[in-house]
C-alpha positions in Angstrom: -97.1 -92.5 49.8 -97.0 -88.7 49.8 -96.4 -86.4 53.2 -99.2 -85.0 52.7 -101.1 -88.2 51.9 -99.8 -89.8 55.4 -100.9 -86.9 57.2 -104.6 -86.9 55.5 -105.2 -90.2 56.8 -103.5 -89.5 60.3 -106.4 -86.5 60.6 -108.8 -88.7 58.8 -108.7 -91.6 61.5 -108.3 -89.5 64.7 -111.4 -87.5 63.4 -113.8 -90.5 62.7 -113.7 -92.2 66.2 -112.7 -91.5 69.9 -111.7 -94.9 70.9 -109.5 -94.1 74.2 -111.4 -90.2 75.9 -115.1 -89.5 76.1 -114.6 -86.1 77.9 -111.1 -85.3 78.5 -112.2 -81.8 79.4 -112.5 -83.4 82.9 -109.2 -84.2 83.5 -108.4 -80.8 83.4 -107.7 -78.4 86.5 -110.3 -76.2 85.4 -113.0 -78.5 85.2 -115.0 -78.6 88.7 -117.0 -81.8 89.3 -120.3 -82.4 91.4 -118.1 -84.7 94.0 -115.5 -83.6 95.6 -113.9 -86.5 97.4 -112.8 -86.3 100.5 -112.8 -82.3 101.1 -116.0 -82.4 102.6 -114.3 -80.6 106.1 -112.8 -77.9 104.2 -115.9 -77.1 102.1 -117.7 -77.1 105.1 -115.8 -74.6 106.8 -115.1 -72.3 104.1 -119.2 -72.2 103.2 -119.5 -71.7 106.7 -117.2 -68.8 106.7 -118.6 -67.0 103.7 -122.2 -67.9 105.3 -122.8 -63.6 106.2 -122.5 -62.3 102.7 -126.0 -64.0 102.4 -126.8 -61.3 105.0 -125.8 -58.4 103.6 -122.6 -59.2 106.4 -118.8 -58.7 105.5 -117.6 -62.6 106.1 -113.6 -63.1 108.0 -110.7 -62.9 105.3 -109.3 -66.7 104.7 -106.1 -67.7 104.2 -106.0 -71.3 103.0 -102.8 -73.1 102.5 -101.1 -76.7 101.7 -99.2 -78.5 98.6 -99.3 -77.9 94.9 -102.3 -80.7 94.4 -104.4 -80.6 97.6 -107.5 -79.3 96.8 -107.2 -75.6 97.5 -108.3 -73.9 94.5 -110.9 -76.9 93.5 -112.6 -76.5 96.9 -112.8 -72.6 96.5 -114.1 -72.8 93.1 -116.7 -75.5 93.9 -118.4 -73.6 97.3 -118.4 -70.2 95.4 -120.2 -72.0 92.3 -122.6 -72.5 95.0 -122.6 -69.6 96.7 -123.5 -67.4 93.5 -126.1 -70.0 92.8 -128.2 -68.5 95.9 -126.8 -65.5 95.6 -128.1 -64.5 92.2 -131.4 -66.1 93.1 -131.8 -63.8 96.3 -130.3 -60.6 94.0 -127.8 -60.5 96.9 -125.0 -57.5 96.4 -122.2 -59.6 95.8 -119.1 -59.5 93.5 -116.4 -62.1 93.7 -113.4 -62.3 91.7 -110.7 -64.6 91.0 -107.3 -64.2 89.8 -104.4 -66.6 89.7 -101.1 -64.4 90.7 -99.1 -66.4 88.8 -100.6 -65.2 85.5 -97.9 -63.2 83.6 -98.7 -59.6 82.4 -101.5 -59.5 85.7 -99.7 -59.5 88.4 -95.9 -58.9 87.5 -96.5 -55.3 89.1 -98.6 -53.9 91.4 -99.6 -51.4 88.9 -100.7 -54.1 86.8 -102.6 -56.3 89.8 -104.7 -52.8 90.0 -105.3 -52.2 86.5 -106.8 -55.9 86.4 -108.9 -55.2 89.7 -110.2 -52.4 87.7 -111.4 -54.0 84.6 -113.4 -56.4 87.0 -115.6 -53.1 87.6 -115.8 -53.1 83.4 -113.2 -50.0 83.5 -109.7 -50.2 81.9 -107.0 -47.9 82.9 -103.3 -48.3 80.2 -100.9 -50.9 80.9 -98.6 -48.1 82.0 -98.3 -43.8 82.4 -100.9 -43.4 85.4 -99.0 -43.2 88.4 -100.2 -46.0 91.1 -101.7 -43.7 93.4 -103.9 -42.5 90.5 -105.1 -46.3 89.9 -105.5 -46.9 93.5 -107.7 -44.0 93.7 -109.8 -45.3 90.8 -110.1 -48.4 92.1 -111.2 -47.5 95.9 -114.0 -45.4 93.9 -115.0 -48.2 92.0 -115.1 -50.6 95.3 -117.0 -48.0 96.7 -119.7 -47.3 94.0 -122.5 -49.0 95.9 -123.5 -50.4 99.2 -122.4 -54.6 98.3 -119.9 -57.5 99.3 -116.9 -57.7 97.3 -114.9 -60.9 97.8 -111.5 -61.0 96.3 -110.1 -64.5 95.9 -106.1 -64.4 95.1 -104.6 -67.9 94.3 -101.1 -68.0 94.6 -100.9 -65.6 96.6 -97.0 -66.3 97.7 -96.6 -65.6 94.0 -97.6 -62.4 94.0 -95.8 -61.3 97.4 -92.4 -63.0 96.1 -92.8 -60.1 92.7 -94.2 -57.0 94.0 -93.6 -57.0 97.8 -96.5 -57.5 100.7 -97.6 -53.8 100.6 -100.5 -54.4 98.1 -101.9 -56.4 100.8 -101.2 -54.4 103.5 -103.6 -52.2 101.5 -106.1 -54.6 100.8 -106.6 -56.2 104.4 -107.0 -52.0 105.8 -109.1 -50.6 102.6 -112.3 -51.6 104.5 -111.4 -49.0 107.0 -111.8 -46.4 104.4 -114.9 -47.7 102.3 -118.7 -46.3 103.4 -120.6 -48.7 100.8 -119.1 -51.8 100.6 -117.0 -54.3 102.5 -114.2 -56.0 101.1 -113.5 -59.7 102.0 -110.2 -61.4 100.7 -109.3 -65.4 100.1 -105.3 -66.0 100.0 -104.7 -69.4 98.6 -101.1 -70.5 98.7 -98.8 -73.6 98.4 -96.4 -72.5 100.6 -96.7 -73.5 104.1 -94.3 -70.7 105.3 -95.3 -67.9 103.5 -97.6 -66.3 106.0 -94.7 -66.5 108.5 -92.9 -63.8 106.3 -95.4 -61.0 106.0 -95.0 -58.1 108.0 -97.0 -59.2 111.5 -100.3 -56.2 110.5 -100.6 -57.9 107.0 -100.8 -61.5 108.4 -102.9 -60.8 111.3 -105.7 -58.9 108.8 -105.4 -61.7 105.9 -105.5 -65.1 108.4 -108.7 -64.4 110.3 -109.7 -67.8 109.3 -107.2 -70.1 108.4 -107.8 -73.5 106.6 -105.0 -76.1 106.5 -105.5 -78.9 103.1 -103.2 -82.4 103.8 -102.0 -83.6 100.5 -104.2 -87.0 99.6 -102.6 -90.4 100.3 -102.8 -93.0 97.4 -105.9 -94.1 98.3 -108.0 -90.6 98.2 -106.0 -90.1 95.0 -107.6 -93.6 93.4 -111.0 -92.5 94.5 -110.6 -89.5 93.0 -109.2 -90.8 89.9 -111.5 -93.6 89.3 -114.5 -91.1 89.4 -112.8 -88.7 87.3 -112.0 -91.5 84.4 -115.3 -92.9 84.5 -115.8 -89.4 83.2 -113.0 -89.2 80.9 -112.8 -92.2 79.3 -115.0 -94.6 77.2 -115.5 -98.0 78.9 -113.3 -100.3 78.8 -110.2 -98.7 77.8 -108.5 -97.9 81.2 -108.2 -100.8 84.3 -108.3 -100.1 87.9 -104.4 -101.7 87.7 -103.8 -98.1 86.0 -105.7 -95.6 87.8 -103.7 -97.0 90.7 -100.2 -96.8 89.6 -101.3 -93.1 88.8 -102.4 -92.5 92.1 -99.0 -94.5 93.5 -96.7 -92.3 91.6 -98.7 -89.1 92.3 -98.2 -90.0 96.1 -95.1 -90.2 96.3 -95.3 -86.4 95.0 -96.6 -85.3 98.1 -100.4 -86.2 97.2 -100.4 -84.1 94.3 -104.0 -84.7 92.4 -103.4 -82.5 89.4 -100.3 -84.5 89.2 -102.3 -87.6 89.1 -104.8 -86.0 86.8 -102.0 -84.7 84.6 -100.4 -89.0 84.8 -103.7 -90.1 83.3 -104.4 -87.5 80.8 -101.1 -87.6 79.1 -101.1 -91.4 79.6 -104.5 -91.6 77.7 -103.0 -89.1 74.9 -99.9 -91.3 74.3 -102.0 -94.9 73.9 -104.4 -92.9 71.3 -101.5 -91.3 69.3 -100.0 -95.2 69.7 -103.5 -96.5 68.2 -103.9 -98.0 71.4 -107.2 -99.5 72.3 -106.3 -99.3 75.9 -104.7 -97.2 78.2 -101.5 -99.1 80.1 -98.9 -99.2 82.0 -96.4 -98.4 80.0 -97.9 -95.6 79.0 -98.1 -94.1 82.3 -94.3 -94.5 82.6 -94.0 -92.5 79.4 -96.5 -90.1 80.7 -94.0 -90.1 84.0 -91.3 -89.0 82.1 -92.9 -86.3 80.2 -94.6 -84.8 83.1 -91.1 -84.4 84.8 -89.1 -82.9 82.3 -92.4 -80.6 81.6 -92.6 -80.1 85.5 -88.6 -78.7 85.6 -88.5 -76.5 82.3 -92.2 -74.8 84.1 -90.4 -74.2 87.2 -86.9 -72.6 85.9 -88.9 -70.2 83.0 -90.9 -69.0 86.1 -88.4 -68.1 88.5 -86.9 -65.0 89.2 -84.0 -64.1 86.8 -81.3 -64.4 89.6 -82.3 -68.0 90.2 -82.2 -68.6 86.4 -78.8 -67.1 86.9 -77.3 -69.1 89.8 -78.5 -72.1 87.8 -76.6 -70.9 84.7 -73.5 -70.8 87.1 -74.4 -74.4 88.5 -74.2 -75.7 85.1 -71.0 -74.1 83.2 -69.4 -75.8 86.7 -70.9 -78.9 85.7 -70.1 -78.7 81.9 -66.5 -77.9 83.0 -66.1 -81.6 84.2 -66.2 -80.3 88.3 -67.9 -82.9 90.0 -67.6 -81.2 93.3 -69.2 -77.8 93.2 -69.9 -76.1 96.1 -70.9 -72.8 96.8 -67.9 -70.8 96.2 -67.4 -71.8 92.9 -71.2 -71.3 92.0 -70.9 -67.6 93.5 -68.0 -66.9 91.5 -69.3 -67.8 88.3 -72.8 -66.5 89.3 -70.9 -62.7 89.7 -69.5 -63.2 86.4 -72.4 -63.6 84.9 -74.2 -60.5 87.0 -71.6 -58.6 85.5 -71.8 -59.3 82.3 -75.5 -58.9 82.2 -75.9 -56.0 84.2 -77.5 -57.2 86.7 -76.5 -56.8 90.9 -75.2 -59.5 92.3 -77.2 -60.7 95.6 -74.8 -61.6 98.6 -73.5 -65.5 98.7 -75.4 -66.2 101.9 -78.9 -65.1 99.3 -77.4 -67.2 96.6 -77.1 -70.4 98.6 -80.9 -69.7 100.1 -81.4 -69.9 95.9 -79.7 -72.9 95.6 -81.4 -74.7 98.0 -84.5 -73.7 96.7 -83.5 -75.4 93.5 -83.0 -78.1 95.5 -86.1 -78.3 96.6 -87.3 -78.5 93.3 -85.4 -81.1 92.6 -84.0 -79.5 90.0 -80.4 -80.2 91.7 -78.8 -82.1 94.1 -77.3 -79.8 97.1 -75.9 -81.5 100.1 -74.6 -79.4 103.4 -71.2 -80.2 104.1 -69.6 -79.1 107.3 -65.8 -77.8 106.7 -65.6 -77.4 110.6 -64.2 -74.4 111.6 -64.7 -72.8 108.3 -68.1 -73.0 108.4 -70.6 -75.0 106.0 -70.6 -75.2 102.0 -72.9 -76.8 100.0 -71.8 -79.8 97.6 -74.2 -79.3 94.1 -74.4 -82.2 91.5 -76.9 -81.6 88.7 -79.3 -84.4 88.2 -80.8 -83.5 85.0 -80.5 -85.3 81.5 -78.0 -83.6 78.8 -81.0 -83.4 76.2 -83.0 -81.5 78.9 -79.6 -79.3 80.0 -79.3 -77.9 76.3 -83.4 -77.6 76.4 -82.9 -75.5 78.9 -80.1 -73.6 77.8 -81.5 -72.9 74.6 -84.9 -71.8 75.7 -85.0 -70.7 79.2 -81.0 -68.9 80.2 -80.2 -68.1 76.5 -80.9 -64.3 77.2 -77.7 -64.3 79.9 -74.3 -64.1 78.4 
């Protein structure tokens, strides 16, 4: 049998039935069901704050925080739906927007963040030449065009302050004192818990009017939320309850992380149909596990900033030298090498180990604080990563650092 005959009947089955999805489109994070399982508080309270722009009245700003998974964005999404439902029916003035700060070539610059709140009015301005006062200027008169609500919904939001700095929204949360025509409401969504503690005290006070906490799901809200959503997904028959709760288990222990779970069940349901599986099973969730997690850490180190990609590359020449105790002078050493070499300006050791432990966090490394008494603390670093995934990484993600 040819190549080319084996890959005519690979297309050739997967085209003539479905046996394992039904509508896998609703397993994805952009897809926004009826139901939304136990977040009925939260989209209570923020209907009730946005409420006024059904008046003609300027709502509070809302800051709305909690882990990757919890329900933020899905809740926001699902009440403004809603909201513009009514609103179109009533010819209401209102424009809300949405944009995730995380999206490359949008927010990498304020210049850029400005430009895209621009071409929401249906102007454009270049990618660069104007200087930013010019496109601030161009954007106030656009905001200002007519007598309306204008509700500005940044997800992420902790994304955008760690790239470009908190002054855009100390901009944003004072504009309304310089608009005549319209009011200017703005939703801050973030996964940080900490983040508002680190804007300057004018900016928080302005964005965190209203402020809405999400818990993470325990692995029962995760298996309701997973059953309905696979009832969906799936044609009957081909996934068990015994499934939908491991997913939910193992999604649990990630701090209640839905789109984790959601993510477990999808990619479990992919492998058992490229498998020829008639059924979805455990074992396929375990190899959906491991997929996810190397996916997860390769996503995390290509989006951080290029000085954490670089105290990693020093974490991991350490490691491939055979030290199996690396602490934190050894890591800045190498990690100032590398600055140098790359022209880059080294950040102080007491930043560096604030980066490392990030990385921790991440669990992209092990770092352990080790008291050396009188000599202060270190850090003790082990790498915890497969070699296959190491050279992944080195190839793709820190091959541009010499």
């Amino acid at each position: 049998m040819t190549i080319q005959t084996s890959l005519g009947d690979i297309f050739k089955t997967y085209g003539s039935e479905r046996p394992i999805f039904k509508e896998k489109e609703t397993l994805s994070i952009k897809f926004t069901p009826e139901n939304t399982p136990h977040r009925e508080k939260q989209l209570k309270q923020v209907a009730l704050i946005l409420a006024p722009l059904l008046r003609n009245d300027k709502p509070s700003n809302i800051f709305i925080y909690g882990k990757t998974g919890s329900g933020k964005t899905l809740v926001v999404r699902s009440v403004v739906d809603n909201l513009l439902g009514t609103i179109n029916k009533g010819n209401i003035p209102v424009k809300i927007f949405y944009i995730n700060c995380k999206m490359k070539k949008i927010t990498d610059t304020e210049y850029r963040l400005l430009a895209q709140l621009v071409s929401n009015f249906g102007e454009e301005v270049p990618y660069t030449g104007l200087p930013t006062s010019e496109v601030y200027k161009r954007f106030y008169e656009l905001l200002d065009k007519e007598n309306q609500n204008v509700v500005l919904v940044l997800d992420e939001i902790d994304a955008l302050v760690k790239k470009i700095g908190d002054g855009i929204l100390y901009n944003l949360t004072r504009i309304n004192q310089d608009l005549e025509k319209t009011k200017l409401t703005l939703i801050g969504i973030s996964n940080d818990l900490s983040f508002i503690d680190e804007l300057d005290p004018r900016v928080r006070s302005s964005l965190s009017e209203e402020e809405i906490i999400f818990p993470p799901y325990n692995a029962n809200e995760l298996r309701d939320i997973l059953t309905e959503r696979a009832n969906l997904a799936f044609n009957p028959g081909v996934i068990s309850s015994k499934v939908v709760a491991k997913c939910s288990a193992l999604a649990a222990q990630e701090h209640g992380d839905a789109r984790r779970a959601l993510d477990l069940i999808r990619i479990a349901g992919e492998i058992a149909e490229r498998k020829d599986s008639k059924k979805v099973e455990e074992i396929h969730v375990d190899m959906a596990e491991s997929k996810l997690d190397t996916d997860r850490i390769l996503e995390i180190l290509r989006t951080q900033p290029k000085q954490s990609q670089v105290v990693f590359k020093a974490i991991l020449q350490s490691h491939k030298k055979g030290n199996t105790n690396i602490q934190t002078g050894d890591v800045y050493d190498l990690y100032t090498n590398i600055c140098a070499k790359n022209n880059l300006n080294p950040l102080t050791q007491r930043r560096v180990s604030d980066l490392i432990a990030e990385l921790d966090m991440f669990g992209i490394i092990n770092a352990k604080v080790l008291s050396k008494g009188r000599y202060g603390r270190t850090k003790r670093i082990k790498v915890n990563l497969p070699k296959s995934l190491v050279e992944n990484i080195e190839g793709s993600i820190l091959r541009e650092f010499y």
